[in-house]
N, C-alpha and C positions, 0 to 999 in steps of 0.2 A: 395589725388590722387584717380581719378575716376577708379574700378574696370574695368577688360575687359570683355565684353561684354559675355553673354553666349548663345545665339541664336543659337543654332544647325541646327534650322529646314532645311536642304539642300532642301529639297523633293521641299521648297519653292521658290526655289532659291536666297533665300538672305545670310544664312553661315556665321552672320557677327563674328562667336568667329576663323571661320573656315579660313575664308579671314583674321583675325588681326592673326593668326598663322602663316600662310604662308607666310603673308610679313612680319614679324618678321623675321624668316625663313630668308627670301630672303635681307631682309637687312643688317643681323648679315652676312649670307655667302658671296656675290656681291658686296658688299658695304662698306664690314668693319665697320659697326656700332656696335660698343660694346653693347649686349644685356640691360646691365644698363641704356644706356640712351633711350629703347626705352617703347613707353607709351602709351596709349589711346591719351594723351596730347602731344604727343613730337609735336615740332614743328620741321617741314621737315625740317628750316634754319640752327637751333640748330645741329640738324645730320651731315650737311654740306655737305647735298645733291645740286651741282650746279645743272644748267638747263639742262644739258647732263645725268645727271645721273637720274633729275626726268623722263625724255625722257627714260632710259632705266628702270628705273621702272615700267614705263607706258606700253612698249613693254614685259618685262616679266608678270606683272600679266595679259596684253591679252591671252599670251599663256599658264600661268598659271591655270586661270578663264574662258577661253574659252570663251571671251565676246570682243567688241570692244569698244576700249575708246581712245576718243580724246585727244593726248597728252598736247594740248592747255591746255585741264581744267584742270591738274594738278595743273596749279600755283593758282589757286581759293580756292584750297585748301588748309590751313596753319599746320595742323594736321596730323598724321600719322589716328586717329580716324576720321577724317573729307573724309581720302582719303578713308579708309575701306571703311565705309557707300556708298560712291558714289560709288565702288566697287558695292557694294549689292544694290544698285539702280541700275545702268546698267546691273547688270545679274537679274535683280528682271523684269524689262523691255524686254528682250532678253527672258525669258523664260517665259513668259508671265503669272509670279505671282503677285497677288496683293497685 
């Protein structure tokens, strides 16, 4: 199992241990996902996240992250690690770090 990521740097705007905390967070409280199953690796199907609930995923960590994200691109995504990253690429873009 792939460790979670330690990337702190906020200042930079990317946060990615910051972003996989909060939606941990947000998926153990909103969601009912039992903290066990979730992983750098989970895959969203596994969680038994339907298309409604990636949608309100998607709307929480915009107001969460203060960034805007296309609800479409979630399902591009197959990983909870996959959705971070995009995460910290839209606010890496939005706040104009490189």
């Amino acid at each position: 199992m792939k460790d979670t990521p330690t990337n702190d740097n906020c200042m930079q705007g990317s946060c990615t241990k910051h972003v996989y905390t909060r939606l941990s967070e947000l998926l153990t409280s909103k969601f009912e996902v039992s903290p066990a199953d979730i992983s750098w690796e989970a895959v969203l199907e596994d969680l038994e996240l339907d298309s409604l609930a990636l949608v309100e995923l998607v709307m929480s960590a915009q107001e969460l992250f203060g960034v805007a994200l296309d609800d479409s691109e979630v399902t591009t995504h197959q990983t909870l690690g996959e959705v971070v990253t995009w995460i910290g690429e839209q606010r890496a873009l939005e706040h104009g770090a490189s």
